[in-house]
C-alpha positions as CSV (number, residue, x, y, z in Angstrom):
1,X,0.0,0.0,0.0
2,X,1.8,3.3,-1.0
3,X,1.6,6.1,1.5
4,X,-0.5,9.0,1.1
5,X,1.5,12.4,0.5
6,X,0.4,15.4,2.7
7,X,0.4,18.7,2.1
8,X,3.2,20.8,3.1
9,X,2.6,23.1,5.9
10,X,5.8,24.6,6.8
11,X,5.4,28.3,7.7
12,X,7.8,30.7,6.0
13,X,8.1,34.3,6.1
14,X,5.8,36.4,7.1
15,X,3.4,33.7,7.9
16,X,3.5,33.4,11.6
17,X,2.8,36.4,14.1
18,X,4.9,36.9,16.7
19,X,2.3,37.3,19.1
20,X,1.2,33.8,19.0
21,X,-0.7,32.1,15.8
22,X,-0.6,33.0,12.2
23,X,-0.9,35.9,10.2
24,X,-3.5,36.7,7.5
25,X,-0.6,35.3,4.9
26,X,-0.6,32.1,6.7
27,X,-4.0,31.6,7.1
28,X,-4.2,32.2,3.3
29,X,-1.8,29.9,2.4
30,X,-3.2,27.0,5.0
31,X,-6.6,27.4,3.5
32,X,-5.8,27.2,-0.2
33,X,-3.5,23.6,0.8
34,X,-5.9,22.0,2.6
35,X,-9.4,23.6,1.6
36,X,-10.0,24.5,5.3
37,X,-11.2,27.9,6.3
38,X,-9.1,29.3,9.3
39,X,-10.5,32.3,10.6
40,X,-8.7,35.3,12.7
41,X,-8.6,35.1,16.5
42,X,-11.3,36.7,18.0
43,X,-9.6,39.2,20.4
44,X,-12.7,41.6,21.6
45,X,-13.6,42.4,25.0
46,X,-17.0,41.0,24.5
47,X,-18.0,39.3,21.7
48,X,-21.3,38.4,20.8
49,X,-23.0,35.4,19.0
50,X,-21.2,33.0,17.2
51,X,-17.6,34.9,17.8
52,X,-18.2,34.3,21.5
53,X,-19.0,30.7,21.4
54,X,-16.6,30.6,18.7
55,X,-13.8,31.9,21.4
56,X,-15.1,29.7,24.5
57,X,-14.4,26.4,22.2
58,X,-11.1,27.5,21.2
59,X,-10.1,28.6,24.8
60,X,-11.3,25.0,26.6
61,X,-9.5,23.0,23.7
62,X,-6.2,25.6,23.7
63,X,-6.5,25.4,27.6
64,X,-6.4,21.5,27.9
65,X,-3.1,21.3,25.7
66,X,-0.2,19.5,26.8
67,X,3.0,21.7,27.1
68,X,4.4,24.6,29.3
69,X,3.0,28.0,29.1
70,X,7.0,28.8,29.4
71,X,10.0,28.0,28.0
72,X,13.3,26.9,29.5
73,X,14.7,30.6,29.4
74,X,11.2,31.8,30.9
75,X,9.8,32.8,27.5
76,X,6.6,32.9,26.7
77,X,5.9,29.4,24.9
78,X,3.5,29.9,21.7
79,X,0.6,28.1,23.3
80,X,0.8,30.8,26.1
81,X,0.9,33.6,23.0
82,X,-2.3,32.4,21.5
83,X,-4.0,31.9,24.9
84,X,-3.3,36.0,25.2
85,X,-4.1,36.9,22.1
86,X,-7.3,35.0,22.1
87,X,-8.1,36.3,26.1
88,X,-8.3,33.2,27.6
């Protein structure tokens, strides 16, 4: 049985945001490879609707990820990034 090849998903420049996720190049480029429809975080105060419930799920899955919220130098790990961009 030959294996199945994936897409490539390596992020280059430009595509991931230093403050934790991807940026709007990124999400591009993820969504034309796999036909997916990544959306932007929702960072309000107090979103309504479908943004709100749309931010609970993403907080209790992000939340209940293995992994530090800090690197070994006391960095900020990318998990920990997203859960601040996002409000969590």
């Amino acid at each position: 049985m030959a294996k199945r090849k994936g897409v490539s998903l390596s992020v280059g420049r430009g595509e991931k945001s230093k403050r934790g996720g991807l940026t709007a190049k990124g999400r591009a480029k993820y969504n034309r490879a796999t036909g997916s429809n990544l959306q932007a975080p929702v960072t309000e105060k107090s979103p309504t609707g479908k943004r709100a419930a749309r931010r609970k799920s993403f907080c209790a899955r992000m939340k209940g990820m293995p992994g530090p919220l800090k690197d070994k130098k006391g960095r900020p790990t990318r998990k920990a990034l997203a859960l601040k961009r996002w409000r969590c």
